[in-house]
C-alpha positions in Angstrom: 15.3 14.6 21.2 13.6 11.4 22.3 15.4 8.6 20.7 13.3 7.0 17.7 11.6 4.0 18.9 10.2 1.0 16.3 6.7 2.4 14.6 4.8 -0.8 13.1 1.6 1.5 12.7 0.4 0.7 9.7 0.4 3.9 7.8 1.2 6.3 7.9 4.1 4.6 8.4 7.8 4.3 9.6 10.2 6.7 6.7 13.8 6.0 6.6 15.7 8.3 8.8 17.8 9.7 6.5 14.9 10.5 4.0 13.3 12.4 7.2 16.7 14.2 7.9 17.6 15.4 4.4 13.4 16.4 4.7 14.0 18.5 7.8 17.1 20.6 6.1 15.3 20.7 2.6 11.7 21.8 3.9 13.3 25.2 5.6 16.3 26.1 2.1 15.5 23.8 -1.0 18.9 23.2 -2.4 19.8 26.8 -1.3 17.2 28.7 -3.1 16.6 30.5 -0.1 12.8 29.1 -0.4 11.8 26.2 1.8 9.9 23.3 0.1 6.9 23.5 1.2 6.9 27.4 -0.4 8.3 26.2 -4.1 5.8 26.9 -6.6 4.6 24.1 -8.7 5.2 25.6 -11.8 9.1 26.3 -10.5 11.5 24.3 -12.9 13.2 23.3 -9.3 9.7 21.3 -8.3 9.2 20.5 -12.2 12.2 18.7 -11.7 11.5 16.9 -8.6 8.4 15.8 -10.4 10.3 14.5 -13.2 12.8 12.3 -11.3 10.3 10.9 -8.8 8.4 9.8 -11.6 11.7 8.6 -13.7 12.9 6.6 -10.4 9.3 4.9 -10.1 9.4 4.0 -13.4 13.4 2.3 -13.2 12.4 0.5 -9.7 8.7 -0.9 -11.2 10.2 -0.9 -14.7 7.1 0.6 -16.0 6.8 0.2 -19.9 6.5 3.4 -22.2 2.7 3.0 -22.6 1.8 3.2 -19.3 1.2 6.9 -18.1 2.4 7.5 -14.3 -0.1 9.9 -12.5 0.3 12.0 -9.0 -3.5 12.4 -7.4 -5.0 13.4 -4.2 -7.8 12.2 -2.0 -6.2 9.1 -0.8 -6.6 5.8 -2.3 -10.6 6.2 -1.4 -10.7 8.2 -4.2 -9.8 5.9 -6.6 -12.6 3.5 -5.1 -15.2 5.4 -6.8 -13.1 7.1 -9.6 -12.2 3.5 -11.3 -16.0 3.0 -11.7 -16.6 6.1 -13.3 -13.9 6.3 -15.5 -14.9 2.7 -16.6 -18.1 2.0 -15.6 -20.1 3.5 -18.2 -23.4 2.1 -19.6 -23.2 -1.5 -20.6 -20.2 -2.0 -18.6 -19.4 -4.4 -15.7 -16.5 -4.8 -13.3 -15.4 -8.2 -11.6 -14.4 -7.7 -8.3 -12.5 -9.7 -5.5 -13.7 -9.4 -1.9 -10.8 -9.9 0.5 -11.2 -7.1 3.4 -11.9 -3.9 4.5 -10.5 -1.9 1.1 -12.3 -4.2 -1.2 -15.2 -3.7 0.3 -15.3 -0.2 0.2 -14.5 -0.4 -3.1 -17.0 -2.4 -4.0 -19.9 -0.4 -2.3 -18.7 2.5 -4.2 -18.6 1.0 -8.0 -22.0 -0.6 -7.3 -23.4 3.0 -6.6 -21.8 3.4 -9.8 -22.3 0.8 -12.5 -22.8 -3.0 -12.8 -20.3 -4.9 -10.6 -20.3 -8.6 -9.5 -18.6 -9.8 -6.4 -16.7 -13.2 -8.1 -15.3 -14.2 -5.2 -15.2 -13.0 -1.2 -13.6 -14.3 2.1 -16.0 -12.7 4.8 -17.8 -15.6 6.2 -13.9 -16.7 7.1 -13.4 -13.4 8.3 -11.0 -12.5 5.6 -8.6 -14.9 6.7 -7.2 -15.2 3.2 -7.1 -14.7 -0.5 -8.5 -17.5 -3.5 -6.3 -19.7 -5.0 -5.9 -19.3 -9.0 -9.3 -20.7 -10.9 -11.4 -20.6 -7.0 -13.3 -18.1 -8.8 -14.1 -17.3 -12.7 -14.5 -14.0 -14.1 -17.3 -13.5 -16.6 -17.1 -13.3 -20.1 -19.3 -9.7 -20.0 -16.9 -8.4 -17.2 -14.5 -5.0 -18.4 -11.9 -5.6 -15.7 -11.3 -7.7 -12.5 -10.4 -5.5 -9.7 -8.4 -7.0 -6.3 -6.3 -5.9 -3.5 -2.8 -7.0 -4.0 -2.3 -6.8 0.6 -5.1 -6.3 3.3 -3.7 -4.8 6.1 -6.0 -4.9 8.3 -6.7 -8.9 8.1 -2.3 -9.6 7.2 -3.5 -11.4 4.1 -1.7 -11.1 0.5 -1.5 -12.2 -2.8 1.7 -14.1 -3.6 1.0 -14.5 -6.9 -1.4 -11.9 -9.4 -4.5 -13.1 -10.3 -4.4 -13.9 -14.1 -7.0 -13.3 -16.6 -7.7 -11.9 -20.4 -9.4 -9.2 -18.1 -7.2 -6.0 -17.8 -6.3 -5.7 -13.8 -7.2 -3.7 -11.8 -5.1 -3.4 -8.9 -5.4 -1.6 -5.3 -1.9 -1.9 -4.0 -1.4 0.7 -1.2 0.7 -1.5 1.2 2.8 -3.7 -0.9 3.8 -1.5 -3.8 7.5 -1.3 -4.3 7.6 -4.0 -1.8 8.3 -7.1 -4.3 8.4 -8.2 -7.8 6.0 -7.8 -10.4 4.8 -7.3 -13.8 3.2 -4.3 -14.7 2.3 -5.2 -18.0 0.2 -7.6 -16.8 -1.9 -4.6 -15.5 -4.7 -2.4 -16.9 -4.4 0.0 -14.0 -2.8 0.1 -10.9 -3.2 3.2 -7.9 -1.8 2.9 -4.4 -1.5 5.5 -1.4 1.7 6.5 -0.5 1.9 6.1 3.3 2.6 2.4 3.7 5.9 2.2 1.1 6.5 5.4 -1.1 6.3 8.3 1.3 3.7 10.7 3.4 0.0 10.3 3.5 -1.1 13.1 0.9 -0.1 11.1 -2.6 -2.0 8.4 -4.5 0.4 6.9 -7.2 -2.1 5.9 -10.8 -0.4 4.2 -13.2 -2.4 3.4 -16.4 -2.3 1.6 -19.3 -2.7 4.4 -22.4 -5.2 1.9 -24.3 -7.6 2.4 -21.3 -7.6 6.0 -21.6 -10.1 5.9 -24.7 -12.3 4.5 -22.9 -13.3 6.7 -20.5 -16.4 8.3 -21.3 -17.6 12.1 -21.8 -18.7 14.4 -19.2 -17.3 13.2 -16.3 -16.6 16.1 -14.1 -12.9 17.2 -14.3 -11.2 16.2 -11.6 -12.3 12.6 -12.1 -11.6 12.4 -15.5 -8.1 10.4 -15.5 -7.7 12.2 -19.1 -7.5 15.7 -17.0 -4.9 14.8 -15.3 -3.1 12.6 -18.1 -3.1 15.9 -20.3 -1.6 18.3 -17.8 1.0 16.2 -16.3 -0.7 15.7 -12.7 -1.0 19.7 -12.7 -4.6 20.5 -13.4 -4.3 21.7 -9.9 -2.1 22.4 -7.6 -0.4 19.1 -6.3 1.0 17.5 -3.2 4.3 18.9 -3.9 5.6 18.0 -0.4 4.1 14.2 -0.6 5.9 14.1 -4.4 9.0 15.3 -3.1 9.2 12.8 -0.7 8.4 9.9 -2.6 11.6 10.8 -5.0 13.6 11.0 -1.6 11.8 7.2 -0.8 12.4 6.4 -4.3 16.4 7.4 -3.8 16.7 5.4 -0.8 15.4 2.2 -2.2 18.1 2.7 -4.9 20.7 2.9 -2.0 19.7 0.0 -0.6 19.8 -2.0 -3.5 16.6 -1.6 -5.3 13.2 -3.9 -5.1 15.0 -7.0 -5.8 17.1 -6.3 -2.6 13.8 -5.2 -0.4 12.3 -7.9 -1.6 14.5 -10.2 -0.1 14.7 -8.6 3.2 10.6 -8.1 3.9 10.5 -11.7 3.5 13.3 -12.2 6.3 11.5 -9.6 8.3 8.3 -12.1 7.6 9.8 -15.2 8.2 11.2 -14.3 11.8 7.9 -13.4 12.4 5.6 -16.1 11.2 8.5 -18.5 12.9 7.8 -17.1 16.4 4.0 -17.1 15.9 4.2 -20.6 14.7 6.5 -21.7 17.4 3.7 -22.0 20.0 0.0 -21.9 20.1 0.2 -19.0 22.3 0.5 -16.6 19.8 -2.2 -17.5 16.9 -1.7 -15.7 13.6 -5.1 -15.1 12.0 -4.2 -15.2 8.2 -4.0 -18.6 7.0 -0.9 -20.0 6.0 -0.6 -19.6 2.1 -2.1 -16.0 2.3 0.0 -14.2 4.8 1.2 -11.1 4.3 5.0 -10.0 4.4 3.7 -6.6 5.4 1.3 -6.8 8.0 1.7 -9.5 10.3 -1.6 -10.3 12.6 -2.0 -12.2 15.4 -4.3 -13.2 18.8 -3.0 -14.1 22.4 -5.2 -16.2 24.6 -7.1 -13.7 26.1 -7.8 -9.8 25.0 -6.9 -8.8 28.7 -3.1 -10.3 27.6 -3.3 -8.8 24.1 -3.5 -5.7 26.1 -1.3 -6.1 28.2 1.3 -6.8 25.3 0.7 -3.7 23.7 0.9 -1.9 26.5 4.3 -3.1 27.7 5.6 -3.8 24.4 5.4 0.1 23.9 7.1 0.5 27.3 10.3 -1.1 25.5 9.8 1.1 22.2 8.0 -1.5 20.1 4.7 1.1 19.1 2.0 0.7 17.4 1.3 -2.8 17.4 -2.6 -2.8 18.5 -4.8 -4.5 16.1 -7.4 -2.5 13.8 -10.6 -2.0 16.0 -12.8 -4.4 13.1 -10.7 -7.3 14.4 -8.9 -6.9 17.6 -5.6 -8.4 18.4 -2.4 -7.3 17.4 -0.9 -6.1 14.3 3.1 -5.8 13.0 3.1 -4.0 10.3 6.7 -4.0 8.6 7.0 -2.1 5.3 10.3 -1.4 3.1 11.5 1.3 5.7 11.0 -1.2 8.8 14.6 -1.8 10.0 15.4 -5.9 10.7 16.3 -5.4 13.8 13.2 -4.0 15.1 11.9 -7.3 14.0 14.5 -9.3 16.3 13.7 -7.2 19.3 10.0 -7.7 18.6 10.7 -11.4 18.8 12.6 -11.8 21.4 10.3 -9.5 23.5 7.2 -12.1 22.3 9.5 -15.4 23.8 9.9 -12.9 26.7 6.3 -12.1 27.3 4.7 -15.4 27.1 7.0 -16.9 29.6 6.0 -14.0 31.9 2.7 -14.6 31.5 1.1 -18.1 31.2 -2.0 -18.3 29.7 
């Protein structure tokens, strides 16, 4: 087998190894049942209890409080983008909303083809180079919830500290989740795709506060209906038992490794090295302002787009992938979730001091 090279693609991204290795055994004899995993039924009491402890493990690492239901889904985190507005949308509604790149803004065309939405606050005419400060931006007195995006990865900007309001939250956080400290209870609802932190590309995580759940109104179709799913468990249908599976693996591994207060600490090393090597020289131009960078996804310009291809290019030759920038923006992009090791980092950074004296701009 070709040895593993660094993957900062930013999702679906890097797993830890030995999650993928006790995957590869598990997928072909779950637990010696003699039936692979990917063949368990979801009503089995061996994939009930996989259920059960991936959602008891996400509830001990984000220390989720009791009346907060914890929901498996499908459809990606797009889903949620129009199934937030329905669920609370409804007539006489409005939702507050925070404009800070790509995911916001698909979220935002979605509720407003929904219900009554203002935009309170956005950061395209800078390009999305970062996120408001606390009290840039007010949130109305009529408004139901304020929604945000917790990371962007595409633009490498982040909130380091929650919005606060009397509002309940709403929060996307598909690339940070898991990735630091925070308060739950100071959310309404929070949903986040898997393939960043948690697992595979296939799960959306929902938690929910259970006051919200009377709120949602009557004849929404089924599926969308957040009370459909609360009532049978995240088994109305048939769910992504292989994403769900792998998630608890995740979810195991970040206990291993010392929990989120422990990952915590080493993204923002990961970060640091990073942001140190960008600010070292004007060669390498991060495009997040300073106060709003991401620990996840690290974004950055060379002089000219014929070097920024030329980077990518050799910087894969070395085993550094996946470091081309989204097409809406160009440039390069490092994106360096929980499973990122460190030391793909440090080779990262040494091959950047490496490269620019190699080529002069």
């Amino acid at each position: 087998m070709k040895e593993r090279v660094y993957n900062f693609s930013p999702g679906p991204a890097t797993l830890p190894l030995e999650v993928l290795q006790q995957a590869s055994k598990d997928i072909v004899n779950y637990d010696d049942t003699g039936i692979g995993l990917v063949e368990l039924s979801h009503r089995s009491k061996e994939f009930i209890a996989i259920a059960d402890n991936t959602e008891a493990l996400l509830r001990k690492h984000l220390e989720i409080p009791e009346n907060y239901k914890v929901l498996f889904l499908q459809g990606g985190a797009s889903t949620q983008f129009y199934m937030v507005p329905m669920n609370f949308l409804g007539d006489g509604k409005c939702g507050a909303y925070l404009n800070t790149g790509t995911w916001s803004k698909k979220a935002i065309k979605e509720a407003d083809q929904i219900g009554n939405i203002e935009v309170v606050f956005s950061s395209e005419s800078d390009t999305f180079n970062r996120v408001p400060k606390q009290g840039e931006y007010e949130v109305p007195t009529h408004a139901d919830y304020l929604y945000f995006v917790s990371n962007n990865t595409i633009f490498g900007t982040q909130f380091k500290t929650m919005p606060v309001t009397e509002k309940p939250l709403f929060c996307d956080m598909s690339s940070d989740i898991l990735s630091r400290k925070f308060n739950v209870s100071d959310f309404g609802l929070i949903f986040a795709g898997a393939q960043k932190n948690l697992g595979p590309a296939g799960v959306t995580i929902v938690i929910i506060k259970d006051s919200l759940l009377s709120e949602i109104p009557e004849g929404l179709p089924s599926m969308i209906n957040y009370n459909t799913h609360v009532d049978k468990g995240s088994m109305f249908n048939t769910p992504p038992c292989f994403a769900i599976y792998l998630v608890g693996e995740v979810l195991k591994w970040l206990e291993r490794t010392g929990g989120v207060d422990a990952i915590e600490k080493l993204n923002r090393q990961k970060a640091a090295l990073l942001y140190e090597m960008i600010d070292r020289t004007s060669y390498y131009r991060g495009h997040a302002i300073a106060d709003s960078r991401s620990d996840m996804n690290v974004t950055f310009n060379l002089p000219t787009a014929e070097l920024e291809s030329k980077f990518i290019a050799e910087a894969a030759e070395v085993g550094l992938n996946g470091l081309k920038g989204h097409r809406s923006i160009g440039g390069c992009r490092a994106s360096i979730y929980n499973a990122f090791p460190q030391q793909g980092v440090v080779e990262l950074v040494d091959f950047m001091a490496k490269f620019e004296s190699n080529n002069p701009a």
